[in-house]
Each structure stands twice: as C-alpha cells, then as structure tokens.
C-alpha positions in Angstrom: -10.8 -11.8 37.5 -8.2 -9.8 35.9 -8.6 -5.9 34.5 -9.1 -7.2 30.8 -11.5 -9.8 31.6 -13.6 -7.5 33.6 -13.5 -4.9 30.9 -14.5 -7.5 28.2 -17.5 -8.2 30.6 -18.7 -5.2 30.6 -18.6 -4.5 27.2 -20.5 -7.8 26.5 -22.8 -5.8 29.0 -23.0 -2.8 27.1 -21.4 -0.2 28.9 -20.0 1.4 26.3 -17.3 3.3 28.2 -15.5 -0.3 28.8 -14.1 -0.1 25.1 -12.1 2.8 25.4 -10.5 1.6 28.8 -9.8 -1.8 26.7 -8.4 0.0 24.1 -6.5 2.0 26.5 -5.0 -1.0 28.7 -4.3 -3.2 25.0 -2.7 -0.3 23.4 0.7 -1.7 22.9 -0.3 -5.0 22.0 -3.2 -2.8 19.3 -0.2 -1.2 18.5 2.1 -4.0 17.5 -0.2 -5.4 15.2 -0.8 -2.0 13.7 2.4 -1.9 13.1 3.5 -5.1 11.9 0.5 -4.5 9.0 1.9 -0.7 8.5 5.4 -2.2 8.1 4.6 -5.1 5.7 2.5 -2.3 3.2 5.0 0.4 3.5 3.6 3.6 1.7 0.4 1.6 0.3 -2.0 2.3 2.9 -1.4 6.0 3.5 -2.0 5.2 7.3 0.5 5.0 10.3 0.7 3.1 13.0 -1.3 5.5 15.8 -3.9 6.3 12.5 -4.7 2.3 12.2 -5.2 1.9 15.5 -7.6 5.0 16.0 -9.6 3.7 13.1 -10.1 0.4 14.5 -11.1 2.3 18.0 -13.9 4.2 16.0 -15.2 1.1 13.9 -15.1 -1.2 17.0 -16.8 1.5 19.2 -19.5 1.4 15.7 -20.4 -1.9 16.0 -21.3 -1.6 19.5 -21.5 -4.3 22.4 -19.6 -7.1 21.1 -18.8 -10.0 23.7 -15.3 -12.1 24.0 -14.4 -14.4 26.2 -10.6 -13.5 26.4 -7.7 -11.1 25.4 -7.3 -13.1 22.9 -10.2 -13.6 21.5 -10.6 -9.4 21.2 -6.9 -8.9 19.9 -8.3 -11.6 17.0 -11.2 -9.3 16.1 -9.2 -6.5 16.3 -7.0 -7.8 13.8 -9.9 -8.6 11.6 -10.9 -4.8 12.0 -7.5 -3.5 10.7 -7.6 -5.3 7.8 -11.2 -4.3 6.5 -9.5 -0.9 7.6 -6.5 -1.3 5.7 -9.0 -2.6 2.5 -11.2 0.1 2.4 -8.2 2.7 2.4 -6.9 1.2 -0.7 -10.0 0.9 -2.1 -10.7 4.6 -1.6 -7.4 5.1 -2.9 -7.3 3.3 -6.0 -11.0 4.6 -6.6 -9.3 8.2 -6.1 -6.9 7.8 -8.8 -8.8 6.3 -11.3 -11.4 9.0 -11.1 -14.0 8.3 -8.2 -17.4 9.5 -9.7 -15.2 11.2 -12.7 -16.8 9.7 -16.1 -15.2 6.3 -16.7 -12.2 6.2 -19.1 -10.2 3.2 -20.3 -6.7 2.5 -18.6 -4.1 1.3 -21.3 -2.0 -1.3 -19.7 1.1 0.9 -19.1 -1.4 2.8 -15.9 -2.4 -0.6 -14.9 1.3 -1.7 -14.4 2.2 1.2 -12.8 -0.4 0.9 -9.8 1.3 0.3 -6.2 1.5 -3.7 -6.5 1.6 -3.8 -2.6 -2.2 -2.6 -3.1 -3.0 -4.8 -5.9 -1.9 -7.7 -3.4 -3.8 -6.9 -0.7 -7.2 -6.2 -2.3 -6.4 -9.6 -4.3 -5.6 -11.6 -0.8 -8.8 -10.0 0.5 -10.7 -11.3 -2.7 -9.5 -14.7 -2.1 -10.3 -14.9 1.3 -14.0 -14.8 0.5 -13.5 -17.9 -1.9 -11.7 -19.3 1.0 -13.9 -18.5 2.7 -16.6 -20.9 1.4 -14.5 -24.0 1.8 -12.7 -23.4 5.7 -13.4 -20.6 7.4 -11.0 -21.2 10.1 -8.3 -20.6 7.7 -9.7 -17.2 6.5 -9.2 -16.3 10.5 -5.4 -17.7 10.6 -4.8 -15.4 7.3 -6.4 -12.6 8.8 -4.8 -12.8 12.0 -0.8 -13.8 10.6 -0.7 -11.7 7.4 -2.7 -8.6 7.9 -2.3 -8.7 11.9 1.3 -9.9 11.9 0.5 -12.3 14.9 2.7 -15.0 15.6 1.3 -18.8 15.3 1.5 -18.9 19.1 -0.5 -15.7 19.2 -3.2 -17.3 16.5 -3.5 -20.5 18.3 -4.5 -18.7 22.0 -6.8 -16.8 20.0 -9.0 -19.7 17.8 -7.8 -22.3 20.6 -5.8 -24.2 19.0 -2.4 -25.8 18.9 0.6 -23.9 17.8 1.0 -27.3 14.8 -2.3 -27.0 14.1 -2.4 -23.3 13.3 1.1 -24.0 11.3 -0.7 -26.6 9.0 -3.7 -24.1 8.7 -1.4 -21.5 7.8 0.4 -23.5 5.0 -3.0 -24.8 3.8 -4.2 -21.3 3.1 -1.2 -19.8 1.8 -1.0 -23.2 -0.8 -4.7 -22.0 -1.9 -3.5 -18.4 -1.8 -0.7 -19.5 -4.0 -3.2 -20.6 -6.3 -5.6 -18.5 -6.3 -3.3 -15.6 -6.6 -1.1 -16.4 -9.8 
C-alpha cells in the first residue's frame, strides 16, 4: 500500500493528523491546480497560489474525516474545495464594494459595467452549475474539476473513473449548456 493510500486510510479513520501529512506529500500536485485556477482569474480573486491552497487545507481540515478511495479521488474534492473558495472570495468581494451591511443604494449601469467581468463569470458559471446540476451531476464534477481546477481530461477521467472520450464528451456537453445558460 503506498504513502497516499495509507494516509487516505487513516483519514477515513479519523486521525486527524493524516490530512496535514496528505496535504504535505500532494503539495505540488495542490499546487498546480491552485495555480492553474489563480492563472485563469488573474487579479479577480485577490488570492495567490500558496493563499488557495492554505484555504482549502483549513476548509478540508473543517469538514473533518472524509474518506477516498484514491489520489485521485482526493485531488477531485480538492478541486471542488478551491472553487467554493475561489466563490466565496468574490462574493465577499463584490459584497465589499457594493457596501456590505452599508444601506442599499441603486447602481446605475455605468458601476455595473465596470465590475471585474472575470468575477461576474465565475459567480455566473458557479450559478449555472446548480441548474446543471439538476439534470447530470456528473457533468457539474467534470466542470468543476477542468475549469476551476485546471485538470487535464486524463486527470478528470482517473478521478470519476472514466474514459479520457467519455470525459471529453462530458466536457463539451456542459460547456454547450454553459454556453446557453450563460449568454
């Protein structure tokens, strides 16, 4: 049994210590997909690399014992993590510049257009992914894992189980609904 299957054991098992040494021995690979979602939202998200993958430590180490049966199963979930990370640090964002608990105040549409549209596209993705959601669920995972993880197909498909074509197809479906849903 190898180092990362042992470690995933004993997190199913509860010993709490395990996640740090997981996070620890996946750091690059935490890392790359950090990075590949830092990279694709430039300033937007106000977080770097390192930051991401710190809060994803703390909100994975929040939930508590959580079981996977592989590396790829936890680098899947992990990718899931960054993204509700990445969405609720826009959110706070946006909710910051329009006031937070200020009294509310009408935007004229010159302030709208001027928001970050890198933001405005993510929290709209995210939206759409809970109407997605409701018809395949499996696709929500292969948007989650290629657009705010920046896996590769290959990378997707070890993670759900799948084959490389059938994660391809998946991919296309969801970005046609995207597509859709988005415009």
């Amino acid at each position: 049994m190898g180092q990362v299957t042992t470690l995933l054991s004993a997190i199913g098992a509860g010993r709490p210590e395990a996640i740090g040494e997981l996070y620890a021995l996946l750091y690059p690979d935490l890392h790359r997909l950090a990075h590949s979602r830092v990279r694709r939202s430039g300033e937007m998200t106000l977080l770097d690399t390192t930051s991401l993958v710190n809060e994803s430590y703390l909100r994975f180490e929040k939930a508590g014992a959580v079981s996977f049966a592989n590396r790829a199963q936890f680098l899947a979930y992990a990718a899931q993590v960054m993204r509700t990370v990445v969405v609720d640090v826009i959110r706070q964002r946006q909710s910051s510049r329009r006031g937070g608990d200020s009294s509310h105040v009408e935007l004229d549409e010159e302030q709208i257009a001027a928001a970050d549209p890198g933001e405005n596209e993510v929290l709209r993705v995210h939206e759409s992914l809970g109407e997605l959601a409701a018809i395949d669920t499996r696709l929500v995972r292969v948007v989650e894992m290629r657009y705010f993880a920046g896996m590769t197909e290959g990378e997707v498909a070890e993670a759900l189980g799948l084959g490389v074509r059938t994660v391809a197809r998946d991919w296309e479906k969801a970005r046609l609904f995207l597509r859709a849903s988005l415009s």
